[in-house]
PLY file of the C-alpha trace (Angstrom):
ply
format ascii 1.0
element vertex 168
property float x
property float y
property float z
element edge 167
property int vertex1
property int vertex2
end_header
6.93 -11.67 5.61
8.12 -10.99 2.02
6.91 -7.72 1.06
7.51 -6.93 -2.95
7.71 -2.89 -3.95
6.67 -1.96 -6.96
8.24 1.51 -7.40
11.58 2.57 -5.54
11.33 5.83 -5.51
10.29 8.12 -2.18
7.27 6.25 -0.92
8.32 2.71 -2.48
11.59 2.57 -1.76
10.93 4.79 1.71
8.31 2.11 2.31
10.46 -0.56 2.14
13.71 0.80 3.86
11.45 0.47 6.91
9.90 -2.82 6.55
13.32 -4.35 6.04
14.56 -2.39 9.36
11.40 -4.11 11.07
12.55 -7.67 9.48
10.79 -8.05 6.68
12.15 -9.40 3.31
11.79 -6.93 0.87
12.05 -7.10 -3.00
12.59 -3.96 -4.66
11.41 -3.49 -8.36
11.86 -0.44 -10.72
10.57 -0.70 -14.52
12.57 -3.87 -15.59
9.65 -5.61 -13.36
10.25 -9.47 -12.04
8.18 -12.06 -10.15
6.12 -10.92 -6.89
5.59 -14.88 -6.74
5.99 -15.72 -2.72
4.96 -11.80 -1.50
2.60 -11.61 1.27
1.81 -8.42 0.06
2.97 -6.02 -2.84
2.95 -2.33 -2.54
2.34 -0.30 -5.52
4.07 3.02 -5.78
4.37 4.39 -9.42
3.15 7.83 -11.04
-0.22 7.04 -11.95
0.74 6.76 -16.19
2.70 4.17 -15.26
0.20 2.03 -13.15
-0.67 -0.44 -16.19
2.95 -0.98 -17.50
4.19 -1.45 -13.83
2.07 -4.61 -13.26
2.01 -6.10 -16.62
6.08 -6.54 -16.04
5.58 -7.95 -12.69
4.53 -11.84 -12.91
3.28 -13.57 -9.59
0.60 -11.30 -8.75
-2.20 -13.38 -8.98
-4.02 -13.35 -4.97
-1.53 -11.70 -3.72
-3.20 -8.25 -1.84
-1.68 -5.11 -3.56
-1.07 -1.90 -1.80
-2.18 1.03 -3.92
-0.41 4.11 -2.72
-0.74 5.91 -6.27
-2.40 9.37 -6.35
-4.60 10.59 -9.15
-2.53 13.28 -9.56
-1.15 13.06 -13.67
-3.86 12.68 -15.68
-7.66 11.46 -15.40
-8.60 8.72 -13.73
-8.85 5.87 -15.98
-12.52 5.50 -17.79
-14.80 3.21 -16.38
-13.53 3.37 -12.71
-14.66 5.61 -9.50
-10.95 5.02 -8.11
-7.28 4.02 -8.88
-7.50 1.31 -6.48
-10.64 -0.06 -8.01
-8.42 0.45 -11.59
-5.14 -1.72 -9.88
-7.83 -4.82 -8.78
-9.14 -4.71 -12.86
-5.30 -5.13 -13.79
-4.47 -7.73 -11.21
-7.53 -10.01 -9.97
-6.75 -9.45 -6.60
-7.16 -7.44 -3.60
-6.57 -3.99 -3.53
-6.36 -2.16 -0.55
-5.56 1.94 -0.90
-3.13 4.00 1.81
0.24 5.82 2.08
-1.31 8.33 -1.08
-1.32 10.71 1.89
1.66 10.33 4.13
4.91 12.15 2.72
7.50 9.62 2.07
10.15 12.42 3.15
9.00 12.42 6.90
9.65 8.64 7.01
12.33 9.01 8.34
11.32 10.67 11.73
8.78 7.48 12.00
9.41 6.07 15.98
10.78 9.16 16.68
8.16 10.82 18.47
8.69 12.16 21.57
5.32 13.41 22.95
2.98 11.23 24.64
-0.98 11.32 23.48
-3.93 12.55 25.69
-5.06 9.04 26.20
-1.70 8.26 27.84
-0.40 5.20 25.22
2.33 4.92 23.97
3.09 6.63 20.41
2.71 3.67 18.12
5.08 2.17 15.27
4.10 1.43 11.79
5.94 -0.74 10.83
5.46 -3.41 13.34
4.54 -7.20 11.72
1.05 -6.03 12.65
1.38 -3.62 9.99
1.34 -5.96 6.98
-0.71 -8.08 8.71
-4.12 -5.58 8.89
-2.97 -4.25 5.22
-3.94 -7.58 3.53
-6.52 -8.33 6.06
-7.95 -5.00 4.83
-7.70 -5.20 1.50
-9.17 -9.11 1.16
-12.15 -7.28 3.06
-12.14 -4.53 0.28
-12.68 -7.29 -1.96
-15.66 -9.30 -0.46
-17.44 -6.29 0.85
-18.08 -2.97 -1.62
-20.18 -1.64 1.06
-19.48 0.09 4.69
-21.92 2.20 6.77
-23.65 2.77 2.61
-20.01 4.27 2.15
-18.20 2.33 -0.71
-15.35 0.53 1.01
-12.65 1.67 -2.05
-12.93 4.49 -1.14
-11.73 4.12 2.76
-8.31 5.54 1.78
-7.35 7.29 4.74
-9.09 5.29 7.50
-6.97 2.52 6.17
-3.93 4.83 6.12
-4.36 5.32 9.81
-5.02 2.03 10.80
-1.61 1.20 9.09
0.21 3.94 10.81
-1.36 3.39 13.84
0.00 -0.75 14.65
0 1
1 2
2 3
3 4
4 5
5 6
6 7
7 8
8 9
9 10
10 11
11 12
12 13
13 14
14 15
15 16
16 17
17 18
18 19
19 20
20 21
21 22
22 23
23 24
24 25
25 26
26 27
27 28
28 29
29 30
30 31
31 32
32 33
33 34
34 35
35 36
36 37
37 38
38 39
39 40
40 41
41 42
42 43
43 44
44 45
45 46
46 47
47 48
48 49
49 50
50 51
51 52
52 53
53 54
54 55
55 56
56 57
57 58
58 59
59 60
60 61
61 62
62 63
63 64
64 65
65 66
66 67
67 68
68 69
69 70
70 71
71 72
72 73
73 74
74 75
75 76
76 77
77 78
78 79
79 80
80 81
81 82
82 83
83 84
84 85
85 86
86 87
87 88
88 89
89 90
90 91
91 92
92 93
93 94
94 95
95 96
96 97
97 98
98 99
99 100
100 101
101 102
102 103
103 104
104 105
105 106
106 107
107 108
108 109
109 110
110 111
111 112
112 113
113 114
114 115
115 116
116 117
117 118
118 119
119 120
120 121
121 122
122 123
123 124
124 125
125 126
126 127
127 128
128 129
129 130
130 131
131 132
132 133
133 134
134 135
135 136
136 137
137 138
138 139
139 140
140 141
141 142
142 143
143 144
144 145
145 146
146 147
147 148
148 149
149 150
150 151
151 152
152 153
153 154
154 155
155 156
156 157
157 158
158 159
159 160
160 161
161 162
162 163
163 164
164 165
165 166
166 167
């Protein structure tokens, strides 16, 4: 699957350092932007200022399901939205689907790695398996044609979402 970054710093550039190990194609973009055109997904990973600058250089995002993995964490969220992620789908038409704002991109590295074996006796999983990119846009075209969950806003599913991705 082609996989476009958005941000190659820790968590973008992390992010996609392991989905090219797993076989993925990955296209790496910093602020000069380029064409997402082709991406089964795109996985946005910018400080939050730079959320609206970041996609209007990027052409080719139009359906294509965005990861948000932004955190609110430099400023208020923008006015008019109850999330980031809800903020991303206004920019880009598409579906947004929010995870990896609470994973540390420096412990990457130690993904696969584990050595202990769970209480339930499986085997630790992988996260970056094809599976992986797979559920992500599943999850976020379901973000987009359902708002609601057990009365919960789905938008705002964050970290279930986060483990279902780590956990493929």
């Amino acid at each position: 699957m082609r996989i476009t970054t958005i941000g190659r710093g820790n968590v973008g550039g992390g992010l996609g350092d392991l989905w090219r190990r797993a076989g993925h194609e990955v296209v790496e973009m910093g602020r000069e932007g380029g064409d997402a055109s082709g991406s089964g997904a795109v996985l946005l990973a910018v400080p939050q200022t730079a959320i609206p600058d970041a996609l209007a250089s990027v052409n080719g995002l139009e359906g294509v399901p965005v990861i948000d993995a932004v955190n609110a964490v430099r400023g208020p969220r923008p006015e008019g939205f109850e999330s980031l992620a809800e903020y991303v789908k206004s920019l880009t038409g598409g579906p947004v689907a929010k995870a990896f704002n609470a994973n540390f991109a420096t412990l990457y590295d130690r993904i696969g790695k584990t050595s202990a074996t769970p209480r339930n006796g499986r085997t630790p999983p992988s996260y970056v398996t094809p599976g992986t990119i797979r559920v992500a846009t599943q999850s976020a075209a379901a973000l987009t044609s359902s708002r609601m969950t057990n009365g919960m806003p789905l938008i705002r599913s964050s970290v279930s979402l986060t483990s279902v991705l780590l956990h493929i």
